[in-house]
PyMOL commands that place a pseudoatom at each C-alpha (Angstrom):
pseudoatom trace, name=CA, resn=UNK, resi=1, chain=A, elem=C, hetatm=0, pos=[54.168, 114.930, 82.315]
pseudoatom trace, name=CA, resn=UNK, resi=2, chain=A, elem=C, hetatm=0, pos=[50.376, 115.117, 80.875]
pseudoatom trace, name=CA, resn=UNK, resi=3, chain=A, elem=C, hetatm=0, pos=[51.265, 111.855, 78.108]
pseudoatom trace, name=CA, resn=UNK, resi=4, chain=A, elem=C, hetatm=0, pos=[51.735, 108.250, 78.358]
pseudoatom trace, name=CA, resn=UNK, resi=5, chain=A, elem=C, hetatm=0, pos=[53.199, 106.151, 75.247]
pseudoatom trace, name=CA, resn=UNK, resi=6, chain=A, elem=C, hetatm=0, pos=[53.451, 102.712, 74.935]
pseudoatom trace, name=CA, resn=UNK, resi=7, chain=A, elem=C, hetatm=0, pos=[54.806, 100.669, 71.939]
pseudoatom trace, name=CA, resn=UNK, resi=8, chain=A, elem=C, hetatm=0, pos=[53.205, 97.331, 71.608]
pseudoatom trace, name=CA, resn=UNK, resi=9, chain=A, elem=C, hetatm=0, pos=[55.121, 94.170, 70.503]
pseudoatom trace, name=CA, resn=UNK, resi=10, chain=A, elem=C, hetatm=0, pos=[58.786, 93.569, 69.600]
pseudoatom trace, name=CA, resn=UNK, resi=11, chain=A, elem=C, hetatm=0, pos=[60.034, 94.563, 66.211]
pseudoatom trace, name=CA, resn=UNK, resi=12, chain=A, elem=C, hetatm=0, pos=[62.718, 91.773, 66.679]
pseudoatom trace, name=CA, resn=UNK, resi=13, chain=A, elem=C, hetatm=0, pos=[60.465, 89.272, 66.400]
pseudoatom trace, name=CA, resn=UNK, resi=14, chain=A, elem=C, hetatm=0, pos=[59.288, 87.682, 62.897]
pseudoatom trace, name=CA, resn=UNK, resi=15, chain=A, elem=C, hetatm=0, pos=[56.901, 88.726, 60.666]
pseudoatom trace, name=CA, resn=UNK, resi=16, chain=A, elem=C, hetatm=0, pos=[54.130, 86.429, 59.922]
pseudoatom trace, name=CA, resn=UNK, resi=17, chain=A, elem=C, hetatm=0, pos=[53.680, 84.073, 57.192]
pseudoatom trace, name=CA, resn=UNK, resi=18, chain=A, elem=C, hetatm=0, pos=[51.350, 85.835, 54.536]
pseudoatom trace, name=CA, resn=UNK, resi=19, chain=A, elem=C, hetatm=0, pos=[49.897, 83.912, 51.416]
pseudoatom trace, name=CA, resn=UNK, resi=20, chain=A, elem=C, hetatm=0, pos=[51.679, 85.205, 48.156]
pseudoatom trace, name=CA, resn=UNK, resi=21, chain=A, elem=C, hetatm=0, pos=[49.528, 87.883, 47.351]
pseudoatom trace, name=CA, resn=UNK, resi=22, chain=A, elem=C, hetatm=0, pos=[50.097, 89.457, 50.998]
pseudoatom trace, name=CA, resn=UNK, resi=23, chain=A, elem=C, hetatm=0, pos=[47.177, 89.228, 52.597]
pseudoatom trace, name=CA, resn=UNK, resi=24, chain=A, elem=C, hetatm=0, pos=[46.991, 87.893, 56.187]
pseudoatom trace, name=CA, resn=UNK, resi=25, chain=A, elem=C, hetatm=0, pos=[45.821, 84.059, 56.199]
pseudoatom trace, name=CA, resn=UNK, resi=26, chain=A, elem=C, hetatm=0, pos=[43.491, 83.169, 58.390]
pseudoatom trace, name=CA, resn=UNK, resi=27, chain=A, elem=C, hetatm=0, pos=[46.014, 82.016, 61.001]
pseudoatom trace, name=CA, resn=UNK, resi=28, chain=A, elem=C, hetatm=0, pos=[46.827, 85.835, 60.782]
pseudoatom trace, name=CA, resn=UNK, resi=29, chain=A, elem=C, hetatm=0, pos=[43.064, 86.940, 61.595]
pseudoatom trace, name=CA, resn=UNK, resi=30, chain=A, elem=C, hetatm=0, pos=[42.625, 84.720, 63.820]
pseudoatom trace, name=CA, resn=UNK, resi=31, chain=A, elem=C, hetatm=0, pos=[45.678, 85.512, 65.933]
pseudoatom trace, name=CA, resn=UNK, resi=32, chain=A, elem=C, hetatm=0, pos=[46.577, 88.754, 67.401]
pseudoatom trace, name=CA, resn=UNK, resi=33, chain=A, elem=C, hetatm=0, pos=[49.889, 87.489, 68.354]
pseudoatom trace, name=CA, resn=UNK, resi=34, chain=A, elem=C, hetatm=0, pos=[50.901, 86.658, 64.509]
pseudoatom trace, name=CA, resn=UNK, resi=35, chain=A, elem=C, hetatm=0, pos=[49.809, 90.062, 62.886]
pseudoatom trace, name=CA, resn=UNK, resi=36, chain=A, elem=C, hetatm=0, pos=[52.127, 92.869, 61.907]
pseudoatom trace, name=CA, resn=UNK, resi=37, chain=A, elem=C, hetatm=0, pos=[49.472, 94.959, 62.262]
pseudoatom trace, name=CA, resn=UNK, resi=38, chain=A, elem=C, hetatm=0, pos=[48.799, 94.604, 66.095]
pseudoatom trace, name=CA, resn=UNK, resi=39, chain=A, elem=C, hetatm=0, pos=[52.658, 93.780, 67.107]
pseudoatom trace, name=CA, resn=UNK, resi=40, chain=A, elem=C, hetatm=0, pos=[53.407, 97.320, 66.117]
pseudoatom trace, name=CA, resn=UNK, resi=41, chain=A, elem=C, hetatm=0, pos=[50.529, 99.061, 67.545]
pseudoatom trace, name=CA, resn=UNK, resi=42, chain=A, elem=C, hetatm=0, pos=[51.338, 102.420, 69.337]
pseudoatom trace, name=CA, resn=UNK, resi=43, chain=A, elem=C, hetatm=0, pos=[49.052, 104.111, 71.767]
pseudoatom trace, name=CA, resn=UNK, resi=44, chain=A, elem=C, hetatm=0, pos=[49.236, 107.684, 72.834]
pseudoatom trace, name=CA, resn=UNK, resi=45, chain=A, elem=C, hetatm=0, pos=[47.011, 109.505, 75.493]
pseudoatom trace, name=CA, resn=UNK, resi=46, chain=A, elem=C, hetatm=0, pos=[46.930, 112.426, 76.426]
pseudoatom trace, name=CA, resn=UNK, resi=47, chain=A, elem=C, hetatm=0, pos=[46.439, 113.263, 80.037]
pseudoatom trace, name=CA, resn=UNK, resi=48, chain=A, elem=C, hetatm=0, pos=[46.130, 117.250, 79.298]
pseudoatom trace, name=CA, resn=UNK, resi=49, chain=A, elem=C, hetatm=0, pos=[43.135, 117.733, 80.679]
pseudoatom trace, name=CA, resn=UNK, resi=50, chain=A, elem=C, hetatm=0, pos=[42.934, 114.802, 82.980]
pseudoatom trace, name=CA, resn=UNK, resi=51, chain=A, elem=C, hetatm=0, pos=[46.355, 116.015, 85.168]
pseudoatom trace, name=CA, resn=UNK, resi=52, chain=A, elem=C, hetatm=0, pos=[44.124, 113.973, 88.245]
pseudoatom trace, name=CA, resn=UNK, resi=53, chain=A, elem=C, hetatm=0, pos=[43.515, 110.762, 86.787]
pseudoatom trace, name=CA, resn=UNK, resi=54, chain=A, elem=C, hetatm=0, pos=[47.436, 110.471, 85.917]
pseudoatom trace, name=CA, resn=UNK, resi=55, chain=A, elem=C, hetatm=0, pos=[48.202, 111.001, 89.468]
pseudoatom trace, name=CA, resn=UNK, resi=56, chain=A, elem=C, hetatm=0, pos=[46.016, 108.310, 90.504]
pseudoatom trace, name=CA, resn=UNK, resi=57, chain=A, elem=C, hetatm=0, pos=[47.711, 106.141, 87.646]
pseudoatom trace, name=CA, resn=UNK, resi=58, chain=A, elem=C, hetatm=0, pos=[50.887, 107.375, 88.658]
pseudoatom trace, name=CA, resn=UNK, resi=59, chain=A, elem=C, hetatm=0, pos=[50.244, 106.551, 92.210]
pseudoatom trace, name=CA, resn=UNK, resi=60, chain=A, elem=C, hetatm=0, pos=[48.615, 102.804, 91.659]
pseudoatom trace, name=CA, resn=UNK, resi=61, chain=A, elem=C, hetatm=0, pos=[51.732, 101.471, 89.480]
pseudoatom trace, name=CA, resn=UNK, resi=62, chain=A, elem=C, hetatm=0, pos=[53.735, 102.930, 91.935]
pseudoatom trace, name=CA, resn=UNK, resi=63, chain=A, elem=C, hetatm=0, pos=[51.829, 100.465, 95.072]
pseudoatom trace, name=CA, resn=UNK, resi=64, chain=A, elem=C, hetatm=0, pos=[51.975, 97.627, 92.596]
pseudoatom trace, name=CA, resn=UNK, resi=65, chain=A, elem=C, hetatm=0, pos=[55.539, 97.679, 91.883]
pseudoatom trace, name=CA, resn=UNK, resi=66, chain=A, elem=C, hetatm=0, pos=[54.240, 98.593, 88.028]
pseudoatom trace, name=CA, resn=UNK, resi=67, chain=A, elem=C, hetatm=0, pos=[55.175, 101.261, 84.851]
pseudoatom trace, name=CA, resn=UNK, resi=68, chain=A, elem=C, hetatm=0, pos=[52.342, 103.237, 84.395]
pseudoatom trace, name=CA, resn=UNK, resi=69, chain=A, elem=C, hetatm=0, pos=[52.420, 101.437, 80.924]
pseudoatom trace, name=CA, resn=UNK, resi=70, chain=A, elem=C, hetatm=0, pos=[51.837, 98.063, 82.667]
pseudoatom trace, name=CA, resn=UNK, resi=71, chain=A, elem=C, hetatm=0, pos=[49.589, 99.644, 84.927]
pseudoatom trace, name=CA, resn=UNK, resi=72, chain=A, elem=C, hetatm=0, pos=[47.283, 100.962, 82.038]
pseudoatom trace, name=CA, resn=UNK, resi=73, chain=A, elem=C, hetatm=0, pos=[47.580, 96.823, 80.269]
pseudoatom trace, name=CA, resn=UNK, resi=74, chain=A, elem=C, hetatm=0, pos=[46.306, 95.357, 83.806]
pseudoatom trace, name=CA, resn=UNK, resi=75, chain=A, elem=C, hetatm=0, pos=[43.342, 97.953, 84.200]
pseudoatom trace, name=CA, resn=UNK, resi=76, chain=A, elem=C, hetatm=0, pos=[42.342, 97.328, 80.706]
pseudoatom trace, name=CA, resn=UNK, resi=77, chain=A, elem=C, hetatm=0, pos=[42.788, 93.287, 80.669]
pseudoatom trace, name=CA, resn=UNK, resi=78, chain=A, elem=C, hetatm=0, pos=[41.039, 93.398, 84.161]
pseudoatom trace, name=CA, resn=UNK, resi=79, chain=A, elem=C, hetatm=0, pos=[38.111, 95.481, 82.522]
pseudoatom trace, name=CA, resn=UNK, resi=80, chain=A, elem=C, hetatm=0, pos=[37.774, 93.326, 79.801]
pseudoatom trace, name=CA, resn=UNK, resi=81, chain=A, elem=C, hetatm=0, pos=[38.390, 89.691, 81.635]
pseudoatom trace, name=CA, resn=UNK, resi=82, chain=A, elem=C, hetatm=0, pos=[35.507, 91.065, 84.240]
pseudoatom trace, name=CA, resn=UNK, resi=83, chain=A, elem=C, hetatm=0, pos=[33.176, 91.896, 80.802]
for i in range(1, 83): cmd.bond("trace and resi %d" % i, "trace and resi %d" % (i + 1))
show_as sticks, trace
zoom trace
C-alpha cells in the first residue's frame, strides 16, 4: 500500500491519423481523445507520506461502489467541472 497507478486509455484502440511528416493535425490538438500522447498517459502517486489521505481515498471508493483509480478520475473531473 502507499501507491496508486493508473494507465490511461486502451492500447487496442487506433492510433490517430498524423499528416506525413508525423506531426499531430490539428484534429489531433484539438482532441484529447485522438492523441497517442494522452491515450497512453500513466500516472503514479505516491501516498508515502500521505498514509491518511489514502485511507480516506480508500474508504470513499469503497461507499461509492468505486476503484480508488475511478475514485481519484471523479474527484479530479468534479474539481475541474466545479472550476
Amino acid at each position: 500500500m502507499g501507491k496508486l497507478a493508473w494507465k490511461d486509455g486502451d492500447s487496442r484502440k487506433k492510433a490517430s491519423k498524423r499528416s506525413k511528416s508525423g506531426k499531430a493535425t490539428k484534429k489531433d490538438k484539438g482532441n484529447p481523445e485522438n492523441s497517442q500522447q494522452r491515450r497512453n498517459m500513466a500516472l503514479t502517486i505516491d501516498f508515502g507520506r500521505y498514509v491518511s489521505i489514502l485511507k480516506e481515498l480508500e474508504q470513499l471508493a469503497e461507499e461509492e461502489v468505486r476503484s480508488v483509480d475511478s475514485q481519484v478520475i471523479y474527484i479530479l473531473k468534479k474539481y475541474f467541472d466545479g472550476h
